[in-house]
N, C-alpha and C positions, 0 to 999 in steps of 0.2 A: 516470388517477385520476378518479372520479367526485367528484362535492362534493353533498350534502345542502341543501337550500333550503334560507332561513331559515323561509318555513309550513310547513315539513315539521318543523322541528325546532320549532318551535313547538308544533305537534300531539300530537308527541311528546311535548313537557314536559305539554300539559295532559291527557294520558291518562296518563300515569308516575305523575306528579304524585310528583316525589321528594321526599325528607324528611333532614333536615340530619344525622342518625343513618347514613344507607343509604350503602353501594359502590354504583357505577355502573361498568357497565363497557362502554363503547364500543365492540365487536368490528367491523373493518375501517376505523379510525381515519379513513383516508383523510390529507382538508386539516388534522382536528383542531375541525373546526367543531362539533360536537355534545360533543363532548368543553367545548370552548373556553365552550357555553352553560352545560351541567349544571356545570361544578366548582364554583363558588359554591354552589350549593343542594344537596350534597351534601356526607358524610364524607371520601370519597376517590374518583378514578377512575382505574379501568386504561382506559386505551386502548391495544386491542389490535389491533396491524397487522402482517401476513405479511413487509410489503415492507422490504427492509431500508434500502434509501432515504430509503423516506417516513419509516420510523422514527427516523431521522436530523432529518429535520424538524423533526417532532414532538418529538423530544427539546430539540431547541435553541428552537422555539416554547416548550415549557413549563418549560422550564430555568428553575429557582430556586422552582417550584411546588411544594411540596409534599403538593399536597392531587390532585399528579397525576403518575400512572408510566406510563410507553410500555414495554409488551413487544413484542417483536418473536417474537411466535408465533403460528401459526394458531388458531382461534379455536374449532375442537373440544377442543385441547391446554388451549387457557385454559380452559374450562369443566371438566375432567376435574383440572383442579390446582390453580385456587382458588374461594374463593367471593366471590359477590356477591349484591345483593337484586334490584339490576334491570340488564337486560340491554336494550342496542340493538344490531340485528346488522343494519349497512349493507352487507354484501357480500351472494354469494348463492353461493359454492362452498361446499357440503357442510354448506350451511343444514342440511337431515334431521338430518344427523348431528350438529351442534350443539345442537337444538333438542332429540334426544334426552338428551344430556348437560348440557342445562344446569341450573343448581341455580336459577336467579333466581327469585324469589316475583313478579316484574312482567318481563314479554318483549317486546317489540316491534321484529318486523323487519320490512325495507322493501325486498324484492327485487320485482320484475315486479310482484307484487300488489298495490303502493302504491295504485296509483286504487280497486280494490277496497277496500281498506280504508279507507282515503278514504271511500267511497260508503258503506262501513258505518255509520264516525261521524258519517254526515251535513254533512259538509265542505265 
């Protein structure tokens, strides 16, 4: 399992820039760490992870949360079945097909091309 720096997810909020109204949905959960930043400053978030282990984590991590739901499904599936406004997709399987089904008004993922984009926002 990979894990998300915290300037990475840092970065992240400050280009999302979520709003206390929006879903946030975490796609490839991981540790819970991005997920663990955003729930505060958001309405609700799925964090969404394939592994059914981690999703066991994650569950018992945010257990008693209710401003936070662990699915345990791949993350084309989540995007085809509910909705959100902003989406992070930390994994990188079948990113395309994700990216084409996703509904979010704000997207931000962070496969191979993280320095690139990086380099974009002048980071």
């Amino acid at each position: 399992m990979k894990f998300t720096k915290d300037e990475v997810i840092g970065v992240a909020f400050s280009k999302l820039k979520p709003k206390g109204d929006e879903i946030f949905a975490d796609v490839g959960a991981g540790s819970g760490a991005v997920t663990e930043f955003f729930y505060p400053y958001v309405r609700k978030v799925y964090a969404v992870e394939i592994d059914k282990n981690i999703c066991e984590n994650l569950r018992e991590k945010f257990k008693g949360n209710g401003k936070v739901e662990v699915l345990n499904i791949d993350g084309k599936e989540f995007f085809e079945s509910y909705e959100c406004d902003i989406a992070f997709i930390g994994g990188t399987k079948s990113l395309e097909e994700m990216i084409e089904v996703c509904n979010a008004k704000k997207l931000l993922f962070l496969p191979q091309g993280l320095k690139l984009l990086l380099r974009l926002w002048n980071v």
